[in-house]
N, C-alpha and C positions, 0 to 999 in steps of 0.2 A: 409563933407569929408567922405569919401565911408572906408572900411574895408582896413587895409593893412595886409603886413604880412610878417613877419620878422625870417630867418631860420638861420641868426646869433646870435652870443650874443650881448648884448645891448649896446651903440649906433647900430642900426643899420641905411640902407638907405634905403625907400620905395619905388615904384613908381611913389606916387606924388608928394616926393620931387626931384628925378632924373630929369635932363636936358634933353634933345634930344642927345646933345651929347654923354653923359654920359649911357644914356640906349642905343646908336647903338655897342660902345665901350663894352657892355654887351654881347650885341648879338653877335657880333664878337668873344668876347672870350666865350662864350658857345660854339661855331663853331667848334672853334679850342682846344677848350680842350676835345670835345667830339673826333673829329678827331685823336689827338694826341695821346690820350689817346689809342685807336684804333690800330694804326701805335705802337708796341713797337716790340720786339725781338721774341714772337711768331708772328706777323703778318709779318716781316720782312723773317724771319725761312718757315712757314708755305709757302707762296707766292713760294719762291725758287722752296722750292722740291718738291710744287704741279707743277708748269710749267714741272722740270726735269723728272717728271714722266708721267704727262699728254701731253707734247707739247703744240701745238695749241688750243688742245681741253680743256684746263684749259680755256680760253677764256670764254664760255659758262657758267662756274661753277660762271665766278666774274656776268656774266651778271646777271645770277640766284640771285644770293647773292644781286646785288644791287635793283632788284625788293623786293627781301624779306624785305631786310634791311631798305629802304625806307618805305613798310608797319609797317614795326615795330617798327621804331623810331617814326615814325606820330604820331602813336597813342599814343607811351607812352609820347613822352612830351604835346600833347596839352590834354593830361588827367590830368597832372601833372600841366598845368599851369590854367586848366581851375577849377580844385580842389582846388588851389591855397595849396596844401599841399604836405608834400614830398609821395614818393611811401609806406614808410612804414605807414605813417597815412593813407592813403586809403587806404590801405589794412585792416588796420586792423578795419576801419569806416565800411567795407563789413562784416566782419565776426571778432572777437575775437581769436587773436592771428594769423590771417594769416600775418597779417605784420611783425610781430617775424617770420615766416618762409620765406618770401620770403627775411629779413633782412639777417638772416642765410645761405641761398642758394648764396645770393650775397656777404657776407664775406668769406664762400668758396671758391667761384670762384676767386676771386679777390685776397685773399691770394694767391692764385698759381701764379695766372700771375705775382704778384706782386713779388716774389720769383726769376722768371723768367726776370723778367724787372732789378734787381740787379744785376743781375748774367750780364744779357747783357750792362747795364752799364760799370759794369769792363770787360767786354772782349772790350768794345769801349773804352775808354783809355790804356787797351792792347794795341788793334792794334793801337793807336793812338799816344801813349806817351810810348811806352813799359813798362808800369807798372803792378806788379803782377793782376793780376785778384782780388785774395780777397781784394788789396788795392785798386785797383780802383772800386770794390764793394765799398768800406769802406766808400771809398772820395766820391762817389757819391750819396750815402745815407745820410750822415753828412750833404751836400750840402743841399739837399732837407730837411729836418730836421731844417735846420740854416733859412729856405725859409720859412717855418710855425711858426718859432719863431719868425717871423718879426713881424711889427705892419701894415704892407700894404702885409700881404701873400697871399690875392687873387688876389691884385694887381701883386705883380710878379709873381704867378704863369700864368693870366691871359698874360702876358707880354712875359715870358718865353715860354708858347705853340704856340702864334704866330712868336717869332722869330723863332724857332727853327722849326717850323712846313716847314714855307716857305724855309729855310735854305735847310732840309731833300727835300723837293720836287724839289727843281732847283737841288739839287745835282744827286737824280736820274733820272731828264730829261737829265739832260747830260750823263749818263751811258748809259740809253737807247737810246740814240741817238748814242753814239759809238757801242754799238753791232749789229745797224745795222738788226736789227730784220726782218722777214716775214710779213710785215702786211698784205698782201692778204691771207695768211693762218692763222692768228688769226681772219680776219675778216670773212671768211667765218666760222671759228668755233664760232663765238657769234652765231649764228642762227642756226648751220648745225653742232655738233659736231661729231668728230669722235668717241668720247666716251663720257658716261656719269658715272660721280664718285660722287656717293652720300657722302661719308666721305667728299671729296675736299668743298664741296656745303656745309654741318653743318659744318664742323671744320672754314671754313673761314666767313659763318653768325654769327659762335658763336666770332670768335675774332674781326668782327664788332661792330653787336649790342647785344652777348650775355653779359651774365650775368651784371654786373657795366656800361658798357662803356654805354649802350643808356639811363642810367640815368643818364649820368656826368652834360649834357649838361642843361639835364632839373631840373637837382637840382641846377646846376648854375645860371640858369635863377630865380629860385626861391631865390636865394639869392639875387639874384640884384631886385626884387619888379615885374619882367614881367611876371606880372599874368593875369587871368582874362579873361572873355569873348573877354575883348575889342583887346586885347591883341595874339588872337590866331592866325592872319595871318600871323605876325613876327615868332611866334612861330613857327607855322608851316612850314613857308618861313627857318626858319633858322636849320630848324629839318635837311630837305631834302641837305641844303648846307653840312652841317657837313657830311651827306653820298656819296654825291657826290666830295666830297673834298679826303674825305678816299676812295674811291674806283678810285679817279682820281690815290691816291698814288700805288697804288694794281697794275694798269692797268700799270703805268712807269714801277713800276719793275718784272711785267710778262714781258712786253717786253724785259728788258733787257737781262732778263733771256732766252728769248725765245732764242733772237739772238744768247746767247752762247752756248745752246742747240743742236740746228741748224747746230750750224758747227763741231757740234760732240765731243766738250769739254766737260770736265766730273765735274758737281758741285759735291764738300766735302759732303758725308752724313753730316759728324759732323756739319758743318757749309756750308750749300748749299750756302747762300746767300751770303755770302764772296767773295767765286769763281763765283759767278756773276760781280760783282765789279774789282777784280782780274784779270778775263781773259778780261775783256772791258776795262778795263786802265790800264793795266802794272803793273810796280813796285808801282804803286803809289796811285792804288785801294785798296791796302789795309788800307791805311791814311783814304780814301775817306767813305771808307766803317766802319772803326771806329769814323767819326765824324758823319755819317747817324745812324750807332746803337747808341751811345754816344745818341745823339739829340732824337731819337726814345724810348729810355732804359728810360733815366731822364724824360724827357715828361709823360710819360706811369704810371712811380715810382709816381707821384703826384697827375695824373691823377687819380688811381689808391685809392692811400689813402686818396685824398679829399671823394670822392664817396662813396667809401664802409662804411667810420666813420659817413658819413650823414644818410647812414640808421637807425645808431645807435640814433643818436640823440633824437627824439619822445620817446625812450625805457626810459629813466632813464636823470635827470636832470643834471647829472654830466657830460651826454658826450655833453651837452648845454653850460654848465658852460664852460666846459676847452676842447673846440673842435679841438683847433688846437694843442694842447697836445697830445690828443689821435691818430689823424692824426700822427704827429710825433712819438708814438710812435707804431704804426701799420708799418709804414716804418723801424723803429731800430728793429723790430723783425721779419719781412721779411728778414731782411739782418743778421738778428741770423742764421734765420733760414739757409739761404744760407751758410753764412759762415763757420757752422758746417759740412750740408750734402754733400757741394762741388757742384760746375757748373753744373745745370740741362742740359737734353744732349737735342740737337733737337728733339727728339722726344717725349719728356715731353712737349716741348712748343707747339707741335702739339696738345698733348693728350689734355691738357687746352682747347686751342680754340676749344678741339671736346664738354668738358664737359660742357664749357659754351655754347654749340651750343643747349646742352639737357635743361640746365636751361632757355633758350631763351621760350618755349613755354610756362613754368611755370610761369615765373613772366609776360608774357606779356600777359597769360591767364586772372592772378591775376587784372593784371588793367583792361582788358576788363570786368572784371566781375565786378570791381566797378561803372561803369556807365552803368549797366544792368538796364533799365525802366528809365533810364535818360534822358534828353533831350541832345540827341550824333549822332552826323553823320550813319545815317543807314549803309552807303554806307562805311566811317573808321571801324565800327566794323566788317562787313562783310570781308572788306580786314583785319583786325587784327585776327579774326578766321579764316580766311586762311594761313595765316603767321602761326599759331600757329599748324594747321591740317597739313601744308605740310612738317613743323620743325617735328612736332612731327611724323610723316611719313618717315622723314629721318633716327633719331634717332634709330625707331624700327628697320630699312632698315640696320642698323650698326648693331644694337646689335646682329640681327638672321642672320646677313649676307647675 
């Protein structure tokens, strides 16, 4: 029997004892929780009032973004499955204490959004159920919380990101289908844009695969035992689904948005994406658009805190021992924190996806540098050092304007 490896606590299940069934059910929900994860209240926010600002020409920025994003998940999950260890032990197997910093880098990140993914939870049961904000933060953090205390939590989490996943995505095909969008002018802007907005390009790579989100998928996998050489074409195969799934979501509601645009309606600064839903369905967008953040917010909230507590893990034996504790409680004080400083405004949830857009080269530097002299696809490092040169080329493009 060959090496397993096990990134829960004990019982756990390997790969050669998994069925067929049992590991495509894996891969599925790595897909979708990397996806969902993705898809929360800044990528919801961000999408809007890049469309309202840019038009057409945002088109070009997701194509952008899906080329990048696609190099940059490749690489980190089949480094991560082929390591068969989480990102922070190779990290720190490279060098002494780098995996403590890119741990750090990614519980910053992931705190904000996570702050942010609360906050838009209760404003989706706002619009949904007319409940205060702080309570429907409240109820929807306790929810997620009561979902880590189970004895089957990856099971419903796993469960819970694909219902909810496909739920969000039919709901915004039909939005976008009511607005009615230009698609001879976004199509010609994927290739030919009117304008090119470096911010739109990092702020929406980093609330792809910046910071946590492009190692959800591949620390899930490693929990489910799908590691290893043998292993790496699923991986791979299922790296690029989880991008193209998230940027299918990106592409409905720039249209939708487009179309509202287009006819010269005016999306809410506060809440752009709203008044996309809003002026495409009537009274009754705004229900529609509180079960998509709702679905979007909670997805995001688990996503969110599964990921960032697994960096921790390798650090110290206690976040081994009671992981879904820490999990839970990473979530009760994101929604502290919330609950204290009050509803981050759209333009926090933008700032996030721009910070994780800057963490994006760091940590994905971090793992190309661990299979430096390894035997690794010339041709994947080559595309992940460009991913990293052209992130990091954007980055400085913001900060010196």
């Amino acid at each position: 029997m060959g090496p397993t490896h096990c990134f829960l606590p004990k019982p756990c299940i390997t790969h050669l004892e998994m069925g067929n069934k049992t590991q495509g059910s894996a891969l599925v929900a790595a897909i979708f929780l990397m996806a969902t994860s993705a898809i929360g209240p800044g990528f919801l926010t961000q999408t809007a009032k890049f469309t309202g600002e840019l038009g057409p020409a945002f088109a070009f920025a997701i194509v952008i973004s899906l080329l990048i994003d696609i190099g940059a998940q490749l690489n980190i999950w089949r480094i991560v499955s082929l390591k068969s260890k989480s990102a922070t032990e190779i990290a720190n197997a490279r060098l002494p204490y780098l995996g403590h910093l890119l741990a750090l880098l990614i519980l910053i990140g992931g705190l904000g959004f996570n702050i942010g993914n609360v906050a838009g939870a209760g404003l989706g049961l706002n619009l949904l159920l007319g409940l205060e904000v702080p309570w429907g933060a409240f109820i929807s953090a306790l929810l997620a919380i009561v979902l880590f205390s189970s004895k089957n939590a990856l099971r419903g989490m796993d469960l819970l990101s694909k219902v909810l996943g496909i739920l969000m995505i039919c709901l915004v095909l039909y939005t976008a289908f009511s607005s009615n969008p230009p698609l001879g002018a976004a199509l010609k802007n994927t290739v030919w844009p009117d304008k090119v907005d470096f911010l739109s390009i990092i702020t929406i790579v980093g609330g792809t695969v910046g910071g946590y989100i492009a190692f959800s998928g591949a620390h899930r996998l490693l929990d489910a035992g799908i590691i290893g050489p043998e292993r790496v074409g699923e991986v791979s195969r299922a790296a690029v689904k989880g991008i193209l799934l998230t940027t299918l979501m990106r592409a409905l509601l720039f249209l939708a948005a487009l179309g509202i645009a287009e006819k010269g309606l005016m999306l809410e600064p506060s809440n752009p994406a709203a008044s996309v839903f809003v002026h495409a369905l009537g009274a009754i967008g705004g229900r529609v658009f509180g079960v998509v953040l709702w679905s979007a917010a909670i997805t995001s909230v688990i996503g969110s805190a599964y990921t960032s507590i697994s960096f921790l893990k390798s650090l110290h034996p206690t976040f081994e021992r009671y992981l879904f504790r820490w999990i839970a409680g990473f979530i009760a004080f994101s929604a502290l924190v919330f609950l204290i400083s009050g509803k981050p405004a759209a333009s926090v949830l933008v700032w996030v996806g721009a910070m994780n857009g800057f963490i994006l080269p760091l940590s994905l530097g971090i793992m190309l540098l661990s299979v430096r002299g390894a035997r690794y696809s010339r041709l994947l490092q080559f595309i992940g050092w460009f991913v990293v040169a052209v992130m990091g080329y954007f980055a400085l493009k913001v900060v010196l304007g």
